[in-house]
C-alpha positions as CSV (number, residue, x, y, z in Angstrom):
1,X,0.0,0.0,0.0
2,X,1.2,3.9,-1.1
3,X,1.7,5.8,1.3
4,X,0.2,8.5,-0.3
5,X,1.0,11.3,2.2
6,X,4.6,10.5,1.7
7,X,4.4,10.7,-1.9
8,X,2.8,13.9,-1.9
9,X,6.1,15.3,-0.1
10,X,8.5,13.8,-2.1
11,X,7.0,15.0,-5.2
12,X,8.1,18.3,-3.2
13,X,11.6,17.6,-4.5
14,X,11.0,17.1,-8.0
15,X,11.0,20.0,-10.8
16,X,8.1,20.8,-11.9
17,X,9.0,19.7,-15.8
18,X,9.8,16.3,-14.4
19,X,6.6,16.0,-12.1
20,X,4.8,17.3,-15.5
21,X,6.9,14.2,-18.0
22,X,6.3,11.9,-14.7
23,X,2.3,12.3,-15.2
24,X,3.0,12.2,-19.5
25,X,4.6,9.3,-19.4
26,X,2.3,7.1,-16.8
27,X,-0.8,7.8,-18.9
28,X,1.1,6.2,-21.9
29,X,2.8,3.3,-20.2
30,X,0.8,-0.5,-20.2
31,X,1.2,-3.7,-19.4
32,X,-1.2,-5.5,-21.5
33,X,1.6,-6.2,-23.8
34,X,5.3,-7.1,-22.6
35,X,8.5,-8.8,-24.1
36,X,10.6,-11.7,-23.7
37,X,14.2,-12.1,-24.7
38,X,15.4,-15.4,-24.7
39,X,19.1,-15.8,-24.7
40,X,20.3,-13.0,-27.0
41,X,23.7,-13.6,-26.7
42,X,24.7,-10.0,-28.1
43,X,24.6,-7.4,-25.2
44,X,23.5,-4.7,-27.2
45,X,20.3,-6.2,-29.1
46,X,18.6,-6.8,-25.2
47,X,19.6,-3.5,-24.1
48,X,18.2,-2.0,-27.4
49,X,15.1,-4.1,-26.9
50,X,14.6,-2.2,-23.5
51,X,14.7,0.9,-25.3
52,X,12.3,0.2,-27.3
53,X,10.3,-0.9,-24.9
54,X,10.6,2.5,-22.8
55,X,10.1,4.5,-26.1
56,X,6.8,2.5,-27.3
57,X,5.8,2.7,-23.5
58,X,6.1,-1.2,-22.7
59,X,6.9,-1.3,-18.4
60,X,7.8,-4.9,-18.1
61,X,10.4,-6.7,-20.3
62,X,11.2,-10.3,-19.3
63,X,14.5,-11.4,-20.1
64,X,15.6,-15.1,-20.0
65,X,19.0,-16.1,-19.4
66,X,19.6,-19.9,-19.4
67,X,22.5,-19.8,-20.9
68,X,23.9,-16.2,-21.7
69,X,23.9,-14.0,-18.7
70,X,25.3,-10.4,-19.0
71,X,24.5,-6.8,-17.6
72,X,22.5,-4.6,-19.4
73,X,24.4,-1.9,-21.9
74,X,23.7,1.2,-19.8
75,X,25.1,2.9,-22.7
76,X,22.8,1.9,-25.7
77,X,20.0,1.6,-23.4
78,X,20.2,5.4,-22.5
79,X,19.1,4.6,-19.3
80,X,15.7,2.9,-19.7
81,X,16.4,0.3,-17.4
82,X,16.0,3.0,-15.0
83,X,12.1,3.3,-16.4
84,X,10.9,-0.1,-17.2
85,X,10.9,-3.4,-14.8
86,X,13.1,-5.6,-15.5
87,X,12.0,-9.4,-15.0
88,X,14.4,-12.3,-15.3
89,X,14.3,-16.0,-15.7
90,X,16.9,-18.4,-15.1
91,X,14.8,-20.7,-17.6
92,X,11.8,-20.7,-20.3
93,X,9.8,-22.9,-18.4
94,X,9.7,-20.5,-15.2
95,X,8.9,-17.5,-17.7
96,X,6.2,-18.7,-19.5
97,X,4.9,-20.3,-16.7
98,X,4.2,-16.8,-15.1
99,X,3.2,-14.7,-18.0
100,X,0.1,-17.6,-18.5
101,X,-0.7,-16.9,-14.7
102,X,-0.6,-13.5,-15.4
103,X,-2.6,-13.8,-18.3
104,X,-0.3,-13.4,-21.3
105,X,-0.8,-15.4,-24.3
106,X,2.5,-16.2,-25.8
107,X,3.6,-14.8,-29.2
108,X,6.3,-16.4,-30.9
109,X,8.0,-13.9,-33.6
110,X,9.2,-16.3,-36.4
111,X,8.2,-17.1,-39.7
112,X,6.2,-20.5,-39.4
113,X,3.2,-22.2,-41.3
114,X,0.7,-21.4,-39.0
115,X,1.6,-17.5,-39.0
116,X,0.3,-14.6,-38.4
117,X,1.1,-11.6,-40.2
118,X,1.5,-7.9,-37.8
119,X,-1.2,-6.5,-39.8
120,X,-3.4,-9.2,-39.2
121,X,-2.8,-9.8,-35.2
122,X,-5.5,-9.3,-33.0
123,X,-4.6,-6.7,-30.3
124,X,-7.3,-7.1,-27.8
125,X,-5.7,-10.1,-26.3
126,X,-2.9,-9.5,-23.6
127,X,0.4,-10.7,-25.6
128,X,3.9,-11.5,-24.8
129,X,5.8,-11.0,-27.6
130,X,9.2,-13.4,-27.6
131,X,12.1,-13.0,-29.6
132,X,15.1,-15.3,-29.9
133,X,19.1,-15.7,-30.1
134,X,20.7,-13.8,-32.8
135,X,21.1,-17.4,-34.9
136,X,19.8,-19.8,-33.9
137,X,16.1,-17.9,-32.7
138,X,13.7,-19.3,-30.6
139,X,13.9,-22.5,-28.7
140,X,11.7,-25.4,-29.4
141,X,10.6,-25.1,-25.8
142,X,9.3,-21.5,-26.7
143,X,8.0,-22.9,-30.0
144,X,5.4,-25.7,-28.4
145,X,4.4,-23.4,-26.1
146,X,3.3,-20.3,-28.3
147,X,-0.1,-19.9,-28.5
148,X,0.2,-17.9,-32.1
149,X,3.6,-17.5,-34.2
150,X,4.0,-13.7,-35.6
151,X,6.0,-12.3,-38.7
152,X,6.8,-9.2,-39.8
153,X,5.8,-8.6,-43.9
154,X,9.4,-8.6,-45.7
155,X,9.7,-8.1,-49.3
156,X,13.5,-8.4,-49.9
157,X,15.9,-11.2,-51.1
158,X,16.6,-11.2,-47.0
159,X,14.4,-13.2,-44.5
160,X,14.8,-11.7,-41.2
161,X,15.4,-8.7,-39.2
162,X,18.0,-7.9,-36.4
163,X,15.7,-8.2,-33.3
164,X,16.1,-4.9,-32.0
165,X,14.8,-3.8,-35.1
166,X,12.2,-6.5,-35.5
167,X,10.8,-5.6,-31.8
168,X,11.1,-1.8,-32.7
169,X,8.8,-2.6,-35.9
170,X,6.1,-4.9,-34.0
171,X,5.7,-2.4,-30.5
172,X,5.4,1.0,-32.6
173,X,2.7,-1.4,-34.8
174,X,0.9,-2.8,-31.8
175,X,1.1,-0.1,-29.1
176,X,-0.4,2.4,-32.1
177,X,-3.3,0.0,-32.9
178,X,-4.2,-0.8,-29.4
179,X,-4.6,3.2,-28.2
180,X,-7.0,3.6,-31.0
181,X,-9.3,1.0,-29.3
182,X,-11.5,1.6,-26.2
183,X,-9.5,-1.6,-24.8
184,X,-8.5,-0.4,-21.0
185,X,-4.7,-0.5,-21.4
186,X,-3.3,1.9,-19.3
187,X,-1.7,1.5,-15.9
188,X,-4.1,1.4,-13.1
189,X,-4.3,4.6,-10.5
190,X,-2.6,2.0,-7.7
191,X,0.6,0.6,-10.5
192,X,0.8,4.2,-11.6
193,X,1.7,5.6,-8.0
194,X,3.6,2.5,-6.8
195,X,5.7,3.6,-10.0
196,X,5.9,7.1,-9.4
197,X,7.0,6.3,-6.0
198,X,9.8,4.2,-7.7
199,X,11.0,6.7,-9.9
200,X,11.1,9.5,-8.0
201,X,13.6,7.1,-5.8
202,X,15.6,6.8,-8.8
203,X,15.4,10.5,-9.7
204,X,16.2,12.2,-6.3
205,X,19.6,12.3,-4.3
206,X,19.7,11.2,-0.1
207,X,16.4,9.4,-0.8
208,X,16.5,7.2,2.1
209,X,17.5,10.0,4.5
210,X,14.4,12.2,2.8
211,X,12.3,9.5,3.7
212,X,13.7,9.6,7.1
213,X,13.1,12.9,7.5
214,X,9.6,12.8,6.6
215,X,8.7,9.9,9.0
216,X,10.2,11.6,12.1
217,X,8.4,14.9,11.4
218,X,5.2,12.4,11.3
């Protein structure tokens, strides 16, 4: 439970510019769509998959490291992971396992004869969208599991995309679609404070001792 006294103060210390892109960017962020990354062995690609997730306004991105485990590029990330949650697995099973409970149907993004193409996927359905290792792609574990299999439209002599780029191209499609719908995708009031609250303690300096403060005044 907010304590919602408390966040009232420490929105004290913000300027009012980032109190003002705070509000802008809660009323654009969801969670009826996420992403999962399942052993991208290249740092970069996962770090510019959070990216994209921050810019298209995606809060959760699970990441899945069975076999590669590496720290996130702060660098090409630009600091994103400072905005969006970070989940990660230690294997498939355990991720998929929680994005059913949670109510994700799983969304495999490879060409296969069951397809669906990105102009044809049906948005109202809460989606995790996974994409594979640089070579190799998705796991067979990932594979029997998906509930639909998604491509991307590709007219050239080459048959897939780098999947930064690929998740770039599928988000800006989606997220677009979905916020012309009455669907109810936002953030609800109680995950947009819990989040302000978490970003504000990312934001301000002494946050622990502000907090401190504030309770001993109490």
């Amino acid at each position: 439970m907010i304590d919602l006294r408390l966040l009232k103060y420490l929105e004290g210390y913000l300027t009012e510019n980032r109190r003002i892109r705070f509000k802008e960017v809660l009323s654009q962020r969801t969670k009826h769509f996420t992403v999962a990354t399942e052993d991208v062995y290249q740092l970069h690609n996962t770090s510019a998959v959070i990216r994209s997730c921050d810019v298209f306004g995606i809060q959760e991105v699970n990441i899945i490291e069975e076999q590669n485990t590496k720290r996130i590029d702060r660098e090409i990330a630009m600091g994103a992971q400072k905005w969006v949650d970070l989940n990660r697995y230690h294997s498939v099973k355990d991720c998929i396992a929680d994005l059913k409970e949670k109510g994700y149907q799983i969304v495999a993004t490879t060409p296969h004869t069951n397809n669906c193409s990105l102009n044809d996927f049906d948005i109202t359905k809460k989606s995790c969208f996974f994409f594979g290792r640089e070579t190799e792609g998705l796991s067979d574990e990932v594979l029997e599991s998906a509930d639909c299999y998604l491509k991307i439209p590709m007219a050239g002599f080459t048959e897939s995309l780098n999947i930064s780029v690929s998740a770039a191209i599928i988000l800006q499609h989606v997220t677009s679609k979905l916020k012309q719908t009455d669907i109810n995708w936002r953030l609800s009031v109680t995950e947009i404070q819990e989040k302000k609250l978490d970003w504000i303690a990312k934001t301000i300096k002494s946050y622990d001792k502000i907090v401190a403060r504030f309770y001993n005044k109490s």
